[in-house]
HTML snippet that shows the backbone in 3Dmol.js (N, CA, C, O; Angstrom):
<script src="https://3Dmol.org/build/3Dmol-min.js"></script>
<div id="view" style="width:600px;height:400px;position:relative"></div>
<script>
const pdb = `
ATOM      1  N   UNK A   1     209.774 129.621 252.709  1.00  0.00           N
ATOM      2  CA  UNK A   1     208.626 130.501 252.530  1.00  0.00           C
ATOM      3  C   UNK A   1     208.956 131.888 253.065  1.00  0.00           C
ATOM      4  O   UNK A   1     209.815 131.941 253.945  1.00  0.00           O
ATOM      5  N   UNK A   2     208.575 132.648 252.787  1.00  0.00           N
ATOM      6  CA  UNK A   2     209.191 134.450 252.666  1.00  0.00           C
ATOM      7  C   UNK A   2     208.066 134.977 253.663  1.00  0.00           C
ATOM      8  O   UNK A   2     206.915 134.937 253.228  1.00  0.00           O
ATOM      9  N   UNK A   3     208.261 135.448 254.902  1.00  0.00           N
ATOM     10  CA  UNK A   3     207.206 136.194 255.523  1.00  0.00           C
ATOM     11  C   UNK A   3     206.444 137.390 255.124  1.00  0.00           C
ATOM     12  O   UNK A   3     206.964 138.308 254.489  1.00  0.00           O
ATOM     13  N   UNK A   4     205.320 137.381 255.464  1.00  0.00           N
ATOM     14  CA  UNK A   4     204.344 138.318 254.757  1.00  0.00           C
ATOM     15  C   UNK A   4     204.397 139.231 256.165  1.00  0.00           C
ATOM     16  O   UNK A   4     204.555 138.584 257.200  1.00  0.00           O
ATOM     17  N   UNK A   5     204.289 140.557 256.266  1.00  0.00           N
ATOM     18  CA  UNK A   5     205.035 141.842 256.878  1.00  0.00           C
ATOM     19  C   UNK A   5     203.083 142.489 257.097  1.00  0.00           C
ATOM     20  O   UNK A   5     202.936 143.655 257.465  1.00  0.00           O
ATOM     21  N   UNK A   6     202.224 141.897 256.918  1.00  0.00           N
ATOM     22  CA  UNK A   6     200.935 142.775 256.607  1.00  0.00           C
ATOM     23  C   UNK A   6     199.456 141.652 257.081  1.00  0.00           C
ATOM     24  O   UNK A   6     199.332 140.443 256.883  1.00  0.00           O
ATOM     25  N   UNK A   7     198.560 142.568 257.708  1.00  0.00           N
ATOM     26  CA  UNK A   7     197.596 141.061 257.997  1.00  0.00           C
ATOM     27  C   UNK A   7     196.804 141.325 257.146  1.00  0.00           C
ATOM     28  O   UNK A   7     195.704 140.814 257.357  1.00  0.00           O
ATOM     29  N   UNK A   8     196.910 142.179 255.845  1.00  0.00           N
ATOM     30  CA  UNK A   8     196.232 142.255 254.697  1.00  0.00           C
ATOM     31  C   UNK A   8     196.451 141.821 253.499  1.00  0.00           C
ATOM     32  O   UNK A   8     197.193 142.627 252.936  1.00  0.00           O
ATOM     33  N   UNK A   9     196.223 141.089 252.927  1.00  0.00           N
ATOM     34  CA  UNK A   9     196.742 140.491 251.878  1.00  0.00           C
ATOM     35  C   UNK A   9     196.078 140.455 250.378  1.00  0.00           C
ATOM     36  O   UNK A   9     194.947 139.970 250.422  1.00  0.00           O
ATOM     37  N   UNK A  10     196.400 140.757 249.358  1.00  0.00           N
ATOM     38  CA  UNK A  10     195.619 140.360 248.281  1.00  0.00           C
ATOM     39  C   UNK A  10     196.446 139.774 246.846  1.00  0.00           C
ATOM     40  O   UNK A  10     197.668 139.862 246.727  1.00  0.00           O
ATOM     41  N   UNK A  11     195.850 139.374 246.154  1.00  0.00           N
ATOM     42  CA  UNK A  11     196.610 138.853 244.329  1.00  0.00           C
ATOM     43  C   UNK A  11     196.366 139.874 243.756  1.00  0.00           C
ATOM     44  O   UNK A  11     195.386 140.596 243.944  1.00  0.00           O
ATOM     45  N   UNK A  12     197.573 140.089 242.711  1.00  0.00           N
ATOM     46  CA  UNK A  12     197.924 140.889 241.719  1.00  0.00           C
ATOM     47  C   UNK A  12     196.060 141.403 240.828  1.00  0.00           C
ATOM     48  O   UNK A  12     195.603 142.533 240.654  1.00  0.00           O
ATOM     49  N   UNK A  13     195.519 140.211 240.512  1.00  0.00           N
ATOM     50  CA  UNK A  13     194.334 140.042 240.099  1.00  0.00           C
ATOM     51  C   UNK A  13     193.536 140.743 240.995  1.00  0.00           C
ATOM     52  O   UNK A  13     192.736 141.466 240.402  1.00  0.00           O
ATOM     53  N   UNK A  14     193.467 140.792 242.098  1.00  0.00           N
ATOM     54  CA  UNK A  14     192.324 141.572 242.895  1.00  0.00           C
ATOM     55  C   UNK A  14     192.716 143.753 242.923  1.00  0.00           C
ATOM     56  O   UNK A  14     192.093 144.802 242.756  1.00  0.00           O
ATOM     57  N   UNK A  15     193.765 143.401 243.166  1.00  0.00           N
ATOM     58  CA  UNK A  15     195.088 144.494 243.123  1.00  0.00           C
ATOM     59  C   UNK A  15     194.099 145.253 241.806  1.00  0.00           C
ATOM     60  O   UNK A  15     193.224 146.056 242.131  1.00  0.00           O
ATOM     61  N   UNK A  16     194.272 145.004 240.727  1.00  0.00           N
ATOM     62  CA  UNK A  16     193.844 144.929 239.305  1.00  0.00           C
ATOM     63  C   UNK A  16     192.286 145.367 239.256  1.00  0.00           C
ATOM     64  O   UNK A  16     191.857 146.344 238.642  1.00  0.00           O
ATOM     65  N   UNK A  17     191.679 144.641 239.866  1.00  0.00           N
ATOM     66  CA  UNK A  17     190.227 144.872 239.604  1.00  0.00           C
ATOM     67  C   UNK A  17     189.943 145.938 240.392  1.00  0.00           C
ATOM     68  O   UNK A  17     189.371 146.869 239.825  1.00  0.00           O
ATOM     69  N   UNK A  18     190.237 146.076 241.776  1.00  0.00           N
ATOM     70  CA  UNK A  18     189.420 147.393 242.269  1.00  0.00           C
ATOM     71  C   UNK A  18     190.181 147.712 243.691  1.00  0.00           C
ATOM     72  O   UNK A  18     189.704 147.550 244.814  1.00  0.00           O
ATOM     73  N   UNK A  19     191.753 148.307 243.287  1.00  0.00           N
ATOM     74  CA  UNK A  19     192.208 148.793 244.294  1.00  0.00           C
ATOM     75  C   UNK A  19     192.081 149.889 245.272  1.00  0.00           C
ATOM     76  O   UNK A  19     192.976 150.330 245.992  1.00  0.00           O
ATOM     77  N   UNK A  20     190.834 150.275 245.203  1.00  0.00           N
ATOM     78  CA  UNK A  20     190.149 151.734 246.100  1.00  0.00           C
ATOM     79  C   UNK A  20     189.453 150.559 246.933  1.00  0.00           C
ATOM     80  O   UNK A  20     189.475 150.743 248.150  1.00  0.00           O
ATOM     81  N   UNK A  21     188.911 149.520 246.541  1.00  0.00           N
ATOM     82  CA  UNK A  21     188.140 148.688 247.872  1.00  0.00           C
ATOM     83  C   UNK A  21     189.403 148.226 248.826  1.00  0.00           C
ATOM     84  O   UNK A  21     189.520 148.276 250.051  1.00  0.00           O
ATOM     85  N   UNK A  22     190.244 147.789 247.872  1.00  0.00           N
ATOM     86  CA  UNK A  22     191.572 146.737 248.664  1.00  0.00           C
ATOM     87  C   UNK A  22     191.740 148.332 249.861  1.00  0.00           C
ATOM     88  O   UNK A  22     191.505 148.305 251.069  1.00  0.00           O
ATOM     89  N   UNK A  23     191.946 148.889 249.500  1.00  0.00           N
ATOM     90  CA  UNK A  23     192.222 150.220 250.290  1.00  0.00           C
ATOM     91  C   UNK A  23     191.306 150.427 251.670  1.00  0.00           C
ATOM     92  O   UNK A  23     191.704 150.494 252.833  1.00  0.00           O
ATOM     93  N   UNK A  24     190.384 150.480 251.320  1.00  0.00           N
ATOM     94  CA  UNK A  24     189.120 150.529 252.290  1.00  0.00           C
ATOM     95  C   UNK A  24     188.850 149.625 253.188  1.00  0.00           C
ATOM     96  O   UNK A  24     188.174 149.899 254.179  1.00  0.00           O
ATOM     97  N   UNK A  25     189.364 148.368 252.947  1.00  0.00           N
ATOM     98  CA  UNK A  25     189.503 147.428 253.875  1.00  0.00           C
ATOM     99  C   UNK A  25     190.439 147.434 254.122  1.00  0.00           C
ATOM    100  O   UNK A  25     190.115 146.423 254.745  1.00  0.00           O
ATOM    101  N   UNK A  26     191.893 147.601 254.396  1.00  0.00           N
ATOM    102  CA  UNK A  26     192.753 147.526 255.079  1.00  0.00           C
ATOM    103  C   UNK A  26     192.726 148.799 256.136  1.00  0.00           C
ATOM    104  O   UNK A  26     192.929 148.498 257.312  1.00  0.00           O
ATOM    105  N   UNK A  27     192.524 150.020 255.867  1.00  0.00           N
ATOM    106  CA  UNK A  27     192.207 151.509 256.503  1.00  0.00           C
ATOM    107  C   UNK A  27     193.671 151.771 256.316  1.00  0.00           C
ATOM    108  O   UNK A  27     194.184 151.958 255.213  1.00  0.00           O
ATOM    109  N   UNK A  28     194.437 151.776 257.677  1.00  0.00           N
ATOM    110  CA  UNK A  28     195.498 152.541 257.559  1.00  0.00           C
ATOM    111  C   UNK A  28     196.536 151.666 257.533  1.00  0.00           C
ATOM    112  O   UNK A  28     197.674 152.033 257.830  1.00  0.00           O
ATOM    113  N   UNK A  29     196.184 150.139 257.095  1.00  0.00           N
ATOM    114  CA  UNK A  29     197.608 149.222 256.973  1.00  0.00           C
ATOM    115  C   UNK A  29     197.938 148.973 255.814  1.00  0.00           C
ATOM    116  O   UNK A  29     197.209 149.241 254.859  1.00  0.00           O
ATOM    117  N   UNK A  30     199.023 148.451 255.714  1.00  0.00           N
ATOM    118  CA  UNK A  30     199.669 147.958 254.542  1.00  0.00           C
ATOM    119  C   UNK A  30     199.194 146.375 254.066  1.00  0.00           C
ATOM    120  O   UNK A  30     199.276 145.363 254.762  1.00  0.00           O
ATOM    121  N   UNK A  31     198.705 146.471 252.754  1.00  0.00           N
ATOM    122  CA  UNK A  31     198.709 144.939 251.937  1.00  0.00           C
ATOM    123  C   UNK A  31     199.556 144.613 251.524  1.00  0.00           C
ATOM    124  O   UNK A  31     200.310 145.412 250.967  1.00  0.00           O
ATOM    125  N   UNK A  32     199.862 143.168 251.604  1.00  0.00           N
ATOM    126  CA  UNK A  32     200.718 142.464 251.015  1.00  0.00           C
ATOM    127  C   UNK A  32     200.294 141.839 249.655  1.00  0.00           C
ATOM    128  O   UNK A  32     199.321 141.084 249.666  1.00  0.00           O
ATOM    129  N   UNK A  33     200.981 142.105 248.411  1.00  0.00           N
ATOM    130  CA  UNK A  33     200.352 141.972 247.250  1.00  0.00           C
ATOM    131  C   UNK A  33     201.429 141.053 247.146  1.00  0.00           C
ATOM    132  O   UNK A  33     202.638 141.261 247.243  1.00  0.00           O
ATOM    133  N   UNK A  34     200.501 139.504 246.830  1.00  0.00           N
ATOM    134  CA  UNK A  34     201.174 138.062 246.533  1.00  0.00           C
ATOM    135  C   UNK A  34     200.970 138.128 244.827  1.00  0.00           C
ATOM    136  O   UNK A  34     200.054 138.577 244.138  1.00  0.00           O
ATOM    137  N   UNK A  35     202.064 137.566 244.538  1.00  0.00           N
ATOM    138  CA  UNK A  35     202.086 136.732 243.074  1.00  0.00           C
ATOM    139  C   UNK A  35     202.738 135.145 243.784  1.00  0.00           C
ATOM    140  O   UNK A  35     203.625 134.926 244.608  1.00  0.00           O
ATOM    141  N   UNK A  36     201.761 134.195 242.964  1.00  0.00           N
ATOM    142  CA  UNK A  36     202.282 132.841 243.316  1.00  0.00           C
ATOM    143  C   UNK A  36     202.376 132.921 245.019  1.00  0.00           C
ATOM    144  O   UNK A  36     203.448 132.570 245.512  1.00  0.00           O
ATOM    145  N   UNK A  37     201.337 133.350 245.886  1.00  0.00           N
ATOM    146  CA  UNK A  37     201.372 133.484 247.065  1.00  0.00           C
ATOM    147  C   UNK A  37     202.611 133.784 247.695  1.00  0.00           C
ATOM    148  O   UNK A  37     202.939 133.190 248.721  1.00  0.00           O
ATOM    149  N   UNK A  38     203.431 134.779 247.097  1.00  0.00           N
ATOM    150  CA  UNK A  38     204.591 134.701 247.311  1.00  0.00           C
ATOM    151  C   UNK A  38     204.627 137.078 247.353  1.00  0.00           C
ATOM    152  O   UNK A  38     204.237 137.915 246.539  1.00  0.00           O
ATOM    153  N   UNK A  39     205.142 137.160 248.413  1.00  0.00           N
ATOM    154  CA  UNK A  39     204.591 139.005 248.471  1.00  0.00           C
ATOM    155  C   UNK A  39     205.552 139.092 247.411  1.00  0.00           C
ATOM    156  O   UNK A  39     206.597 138.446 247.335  1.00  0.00           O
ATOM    157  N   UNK A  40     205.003 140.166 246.384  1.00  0.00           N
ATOM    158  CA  UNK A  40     205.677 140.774 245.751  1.00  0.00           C
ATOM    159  C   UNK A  40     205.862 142.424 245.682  1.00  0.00           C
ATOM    160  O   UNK A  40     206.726 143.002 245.023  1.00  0.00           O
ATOM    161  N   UNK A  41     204.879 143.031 246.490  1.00  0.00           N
ATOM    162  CA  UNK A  41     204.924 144.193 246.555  1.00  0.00           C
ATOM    163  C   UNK A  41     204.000 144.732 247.940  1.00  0.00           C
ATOM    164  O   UNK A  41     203.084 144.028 248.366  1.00  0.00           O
ATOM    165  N   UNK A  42     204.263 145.720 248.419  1.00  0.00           N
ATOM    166  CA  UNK A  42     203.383 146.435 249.481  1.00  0.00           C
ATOM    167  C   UNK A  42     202.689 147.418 249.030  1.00  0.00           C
ATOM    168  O   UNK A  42     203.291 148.228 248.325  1.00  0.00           O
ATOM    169  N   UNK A  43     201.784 147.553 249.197  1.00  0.00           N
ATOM    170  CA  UNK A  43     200.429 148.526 249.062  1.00  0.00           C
ATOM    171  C   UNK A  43     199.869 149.207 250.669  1.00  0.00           C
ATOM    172  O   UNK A  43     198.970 148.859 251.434  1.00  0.00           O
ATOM    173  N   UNK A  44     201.119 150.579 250.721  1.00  0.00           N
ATOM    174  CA  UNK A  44     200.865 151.446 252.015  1.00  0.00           C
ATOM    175  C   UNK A  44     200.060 152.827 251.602  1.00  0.00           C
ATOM    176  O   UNK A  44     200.374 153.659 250.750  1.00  0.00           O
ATOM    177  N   UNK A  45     198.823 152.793 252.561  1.00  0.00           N
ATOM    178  CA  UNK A  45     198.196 154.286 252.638  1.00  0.00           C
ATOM    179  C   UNK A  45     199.537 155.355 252.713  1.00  0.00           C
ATOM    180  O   UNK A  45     200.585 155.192 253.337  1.00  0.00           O
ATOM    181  N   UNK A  46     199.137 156.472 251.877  1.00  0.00           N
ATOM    182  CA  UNK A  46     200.024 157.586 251.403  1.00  0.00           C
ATOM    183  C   UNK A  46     200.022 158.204 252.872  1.00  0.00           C
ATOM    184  O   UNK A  46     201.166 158.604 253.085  1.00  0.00           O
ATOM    185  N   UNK A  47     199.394 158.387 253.711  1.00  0.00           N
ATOM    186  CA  UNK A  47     199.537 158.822 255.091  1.00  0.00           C
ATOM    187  C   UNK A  47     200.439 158.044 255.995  1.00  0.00           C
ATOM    188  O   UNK A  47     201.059 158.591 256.907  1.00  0.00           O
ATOM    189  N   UNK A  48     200.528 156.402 255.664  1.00  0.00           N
ATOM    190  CA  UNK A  48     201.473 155.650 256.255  1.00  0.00           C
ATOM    191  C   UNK A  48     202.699 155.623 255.389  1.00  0.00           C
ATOM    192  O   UNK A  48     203.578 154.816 255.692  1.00  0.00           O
ATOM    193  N   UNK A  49     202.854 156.353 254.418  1.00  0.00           N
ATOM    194  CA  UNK A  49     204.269 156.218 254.004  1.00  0.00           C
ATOM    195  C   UNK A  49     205.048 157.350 254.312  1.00  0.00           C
ATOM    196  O   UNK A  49     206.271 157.219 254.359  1.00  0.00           O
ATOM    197  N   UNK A  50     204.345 158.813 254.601  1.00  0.00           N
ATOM    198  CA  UNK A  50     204.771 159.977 254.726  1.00  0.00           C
ATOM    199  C   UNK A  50     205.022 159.817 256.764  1.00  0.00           C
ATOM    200  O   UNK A  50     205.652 160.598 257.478  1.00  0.00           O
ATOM    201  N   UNK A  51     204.498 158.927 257.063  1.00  0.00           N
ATOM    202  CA  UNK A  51     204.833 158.934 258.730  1.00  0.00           C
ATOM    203  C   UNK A  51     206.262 158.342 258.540  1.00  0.00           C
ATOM    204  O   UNK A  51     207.248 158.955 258.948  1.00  0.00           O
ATOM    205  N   UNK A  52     206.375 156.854 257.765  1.00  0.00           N
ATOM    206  CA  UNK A  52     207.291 156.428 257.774  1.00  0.00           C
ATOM    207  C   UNK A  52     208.958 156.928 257.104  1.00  0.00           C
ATOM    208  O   UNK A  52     210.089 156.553 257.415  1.00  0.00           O
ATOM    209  N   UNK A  53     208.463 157.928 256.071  1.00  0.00           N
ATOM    210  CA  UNK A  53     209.257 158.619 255.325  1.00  0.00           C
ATOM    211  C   UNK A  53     210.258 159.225 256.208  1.00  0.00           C
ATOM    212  O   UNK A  53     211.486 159.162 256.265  1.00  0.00           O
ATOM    213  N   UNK A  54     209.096 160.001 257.067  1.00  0.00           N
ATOM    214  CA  UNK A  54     209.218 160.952 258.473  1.00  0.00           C
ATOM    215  C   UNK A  54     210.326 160.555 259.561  1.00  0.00           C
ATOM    216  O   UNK A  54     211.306 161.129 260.036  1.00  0.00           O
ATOM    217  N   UNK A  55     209.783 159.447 259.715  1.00  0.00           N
ATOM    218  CA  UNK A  55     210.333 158.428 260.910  1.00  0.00           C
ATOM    219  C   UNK A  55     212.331 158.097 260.153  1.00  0.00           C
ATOM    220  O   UNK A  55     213.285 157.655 260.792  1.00  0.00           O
ATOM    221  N   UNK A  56     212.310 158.370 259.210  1.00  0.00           N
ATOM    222  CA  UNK A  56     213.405 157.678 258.010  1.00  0.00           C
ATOM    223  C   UNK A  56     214.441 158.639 257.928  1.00  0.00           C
ATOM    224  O   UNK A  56     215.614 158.326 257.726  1.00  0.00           O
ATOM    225  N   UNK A  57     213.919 160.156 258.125  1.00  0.00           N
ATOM    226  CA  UNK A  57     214.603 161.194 258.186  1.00  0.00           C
ATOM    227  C   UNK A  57     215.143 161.572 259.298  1.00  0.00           C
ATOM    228  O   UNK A  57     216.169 162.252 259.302  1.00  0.00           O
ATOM    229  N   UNK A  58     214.481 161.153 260.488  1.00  0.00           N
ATOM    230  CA  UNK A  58     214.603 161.654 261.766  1.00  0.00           C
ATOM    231  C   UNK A  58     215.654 160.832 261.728  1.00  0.00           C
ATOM    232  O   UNK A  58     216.694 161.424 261.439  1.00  0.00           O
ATOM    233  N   UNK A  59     215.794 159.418 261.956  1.00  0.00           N
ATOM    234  CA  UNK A  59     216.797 158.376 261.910  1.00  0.00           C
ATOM    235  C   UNK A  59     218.114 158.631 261.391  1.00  0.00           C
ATOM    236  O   UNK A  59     219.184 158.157 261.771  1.00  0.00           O
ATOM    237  N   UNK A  60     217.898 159.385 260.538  1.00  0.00           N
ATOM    238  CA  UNK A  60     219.050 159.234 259.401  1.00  0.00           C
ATOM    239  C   UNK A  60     220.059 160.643 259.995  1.00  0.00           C
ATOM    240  O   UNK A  60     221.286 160.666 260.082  1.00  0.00           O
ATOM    241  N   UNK A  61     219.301 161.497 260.266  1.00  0.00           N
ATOM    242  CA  UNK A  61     219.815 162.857 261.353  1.00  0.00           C
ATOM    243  C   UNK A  61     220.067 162.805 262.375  1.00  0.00           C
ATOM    244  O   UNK A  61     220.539 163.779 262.961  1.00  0.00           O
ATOM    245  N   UNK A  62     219.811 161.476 263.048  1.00  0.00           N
ATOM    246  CA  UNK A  62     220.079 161.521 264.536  1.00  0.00           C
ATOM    247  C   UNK A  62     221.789 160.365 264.493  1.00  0.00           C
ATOM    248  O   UNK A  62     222.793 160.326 265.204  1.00  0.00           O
ATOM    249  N   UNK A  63     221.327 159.607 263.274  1.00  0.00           N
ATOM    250  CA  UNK A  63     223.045 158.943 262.805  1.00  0.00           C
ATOM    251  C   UNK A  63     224.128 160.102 262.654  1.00  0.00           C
ATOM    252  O   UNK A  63     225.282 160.074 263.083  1.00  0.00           O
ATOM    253  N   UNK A  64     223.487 161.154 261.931  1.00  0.00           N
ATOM    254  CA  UNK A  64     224.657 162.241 261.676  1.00  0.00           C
ATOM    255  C   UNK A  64     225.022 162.945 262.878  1.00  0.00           C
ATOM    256  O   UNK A  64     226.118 163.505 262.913  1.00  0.00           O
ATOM    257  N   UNK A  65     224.384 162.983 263.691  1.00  0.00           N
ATOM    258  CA  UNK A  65     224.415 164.363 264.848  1.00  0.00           C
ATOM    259  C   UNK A  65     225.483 162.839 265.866  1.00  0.00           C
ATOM    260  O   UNK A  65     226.552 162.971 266.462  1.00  0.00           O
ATOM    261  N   UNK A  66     224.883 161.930 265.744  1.00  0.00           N
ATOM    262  CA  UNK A  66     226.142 161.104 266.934  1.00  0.00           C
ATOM    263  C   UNK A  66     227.029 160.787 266.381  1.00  0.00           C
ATOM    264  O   UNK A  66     227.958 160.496 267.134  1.00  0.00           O
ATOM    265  N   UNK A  67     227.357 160.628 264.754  1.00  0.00           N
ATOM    266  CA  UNK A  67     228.355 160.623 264.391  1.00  0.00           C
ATOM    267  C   UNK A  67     229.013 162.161 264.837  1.00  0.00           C
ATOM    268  O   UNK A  67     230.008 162.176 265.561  1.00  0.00           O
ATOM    269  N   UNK A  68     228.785 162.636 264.660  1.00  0.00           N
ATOM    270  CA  UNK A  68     229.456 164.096 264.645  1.00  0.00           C
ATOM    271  C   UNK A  68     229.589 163.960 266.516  1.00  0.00           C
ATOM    272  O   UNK A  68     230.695 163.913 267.054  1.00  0.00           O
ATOM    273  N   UNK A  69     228.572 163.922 267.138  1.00  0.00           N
ATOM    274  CA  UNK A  69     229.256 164.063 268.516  1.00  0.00           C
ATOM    275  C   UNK A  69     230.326 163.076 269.235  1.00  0.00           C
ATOM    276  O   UNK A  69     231.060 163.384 270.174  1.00  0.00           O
ATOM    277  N   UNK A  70     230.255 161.910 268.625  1.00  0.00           N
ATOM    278  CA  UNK A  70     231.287 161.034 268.876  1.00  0.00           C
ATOM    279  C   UNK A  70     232.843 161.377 268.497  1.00  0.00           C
ATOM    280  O   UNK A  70     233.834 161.226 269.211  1.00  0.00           O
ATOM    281  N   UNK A  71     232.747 161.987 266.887  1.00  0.00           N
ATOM    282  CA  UNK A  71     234.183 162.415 266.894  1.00  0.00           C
ATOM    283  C   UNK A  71     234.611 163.288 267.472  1.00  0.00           C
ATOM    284  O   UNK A  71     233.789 164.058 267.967  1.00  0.00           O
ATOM    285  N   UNK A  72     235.899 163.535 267.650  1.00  0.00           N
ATOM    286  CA  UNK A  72     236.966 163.567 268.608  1.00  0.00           C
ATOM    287  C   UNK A  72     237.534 165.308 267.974  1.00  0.00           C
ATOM    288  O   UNK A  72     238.661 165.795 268.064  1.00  0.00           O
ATOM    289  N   UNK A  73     236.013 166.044 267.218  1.00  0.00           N
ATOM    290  CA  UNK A  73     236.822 167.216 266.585  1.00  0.00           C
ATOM    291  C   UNK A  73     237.009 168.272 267.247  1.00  0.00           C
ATOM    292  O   UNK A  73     236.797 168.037 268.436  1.00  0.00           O
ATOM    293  N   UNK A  74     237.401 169.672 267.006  1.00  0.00           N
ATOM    294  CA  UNK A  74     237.181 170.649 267.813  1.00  0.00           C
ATOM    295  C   UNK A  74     235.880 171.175 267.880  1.00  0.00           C
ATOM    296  O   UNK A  74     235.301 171.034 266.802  1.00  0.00           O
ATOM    297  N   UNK A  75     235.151 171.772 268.813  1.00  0.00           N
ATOM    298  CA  UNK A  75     234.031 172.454 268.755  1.00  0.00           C
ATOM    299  C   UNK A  75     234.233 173.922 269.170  1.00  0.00           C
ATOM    300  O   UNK A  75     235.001 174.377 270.018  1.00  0.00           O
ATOM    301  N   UNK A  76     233.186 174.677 268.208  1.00  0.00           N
ATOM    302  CA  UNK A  76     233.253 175.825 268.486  1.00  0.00           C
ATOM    303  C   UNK A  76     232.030 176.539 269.146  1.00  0.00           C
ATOM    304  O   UNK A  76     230.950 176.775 268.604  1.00  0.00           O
ATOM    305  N   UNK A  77     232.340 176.781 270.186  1.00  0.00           N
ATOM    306  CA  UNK A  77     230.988 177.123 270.948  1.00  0.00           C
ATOM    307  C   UNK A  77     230.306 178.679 270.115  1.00  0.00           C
ATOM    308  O   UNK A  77     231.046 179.331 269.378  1.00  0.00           O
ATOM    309  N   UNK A  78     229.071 179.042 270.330  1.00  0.00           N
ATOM    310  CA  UNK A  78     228.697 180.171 269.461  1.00  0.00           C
ATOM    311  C   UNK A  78     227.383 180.281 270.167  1.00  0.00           C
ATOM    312  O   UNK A  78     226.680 179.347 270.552  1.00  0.00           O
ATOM    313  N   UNK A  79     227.078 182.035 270.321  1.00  0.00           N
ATOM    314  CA  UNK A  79     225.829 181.967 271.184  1.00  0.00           C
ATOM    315  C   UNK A  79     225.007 182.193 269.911  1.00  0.00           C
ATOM    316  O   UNK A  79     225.268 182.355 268.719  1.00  0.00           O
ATOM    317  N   UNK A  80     223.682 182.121 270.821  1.00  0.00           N
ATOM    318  CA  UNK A  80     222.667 182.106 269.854  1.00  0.00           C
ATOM    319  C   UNK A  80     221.913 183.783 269.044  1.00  0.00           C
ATOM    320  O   UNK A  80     221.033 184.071 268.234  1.00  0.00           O
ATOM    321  N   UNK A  81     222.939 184.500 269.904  1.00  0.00           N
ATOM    322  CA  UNK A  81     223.256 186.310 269.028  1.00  0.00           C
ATOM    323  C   UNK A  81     223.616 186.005 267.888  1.00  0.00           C
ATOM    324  O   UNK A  81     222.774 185.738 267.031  1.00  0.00           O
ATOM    325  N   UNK A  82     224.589 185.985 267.697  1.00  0.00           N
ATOM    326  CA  UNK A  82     225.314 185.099 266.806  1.00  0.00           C
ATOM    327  C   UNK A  82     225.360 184.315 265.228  1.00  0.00           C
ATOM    328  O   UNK A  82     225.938 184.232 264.144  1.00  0.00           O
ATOM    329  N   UNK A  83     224.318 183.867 266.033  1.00  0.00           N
ATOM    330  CA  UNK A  83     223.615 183.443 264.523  1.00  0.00           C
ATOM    331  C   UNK A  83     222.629 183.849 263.853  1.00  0.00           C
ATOM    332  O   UNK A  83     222.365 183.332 262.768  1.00  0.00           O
TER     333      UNK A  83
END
`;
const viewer = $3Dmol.createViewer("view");
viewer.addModel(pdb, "pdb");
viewer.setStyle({}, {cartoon: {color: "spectrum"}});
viewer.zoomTo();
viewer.render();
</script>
């Protein structure tokens, strides 16, 4: 059985009929949209995807900046005139 990631849950069928309510009852969480009780898709408030988007970028820049400080390259110091 596949874990459901959401304490909101609904069927494709409800999904279908009136997804501005499914919305309204969850507020700011994510539904888990089952087919065959089985999640097939997430249904996140556009405010919780742009945090997470957020959160995705920061991550992904802070991989580059320790990659980069870990290697072993030359650095060139530079004041902030300069630039």
């Amino acid at each position: 059985m596949q874990l459901i990631l959401s304490n909101y849950t609904a069927s494709i069928s409800e999904l279908k009929k009136s997804p501005t309510e499914l919305l309204k009852k969850a507020g700011n969480e994510a539904i888990a949209i089952l087919n065959h009780n089985t999640p097939s898709a997430y249904l996140v408030p556009s405010e919780t995807y742009e945090k997470l988007m957020e959160m995705l970028d920061d991550y992904m820049l802070y991989r580059e900046v320790k990659e980069r400080l870990d290697n072993d390259s030359d650095y060139i110091e530079v004041s902030l005139n300069e630039l």
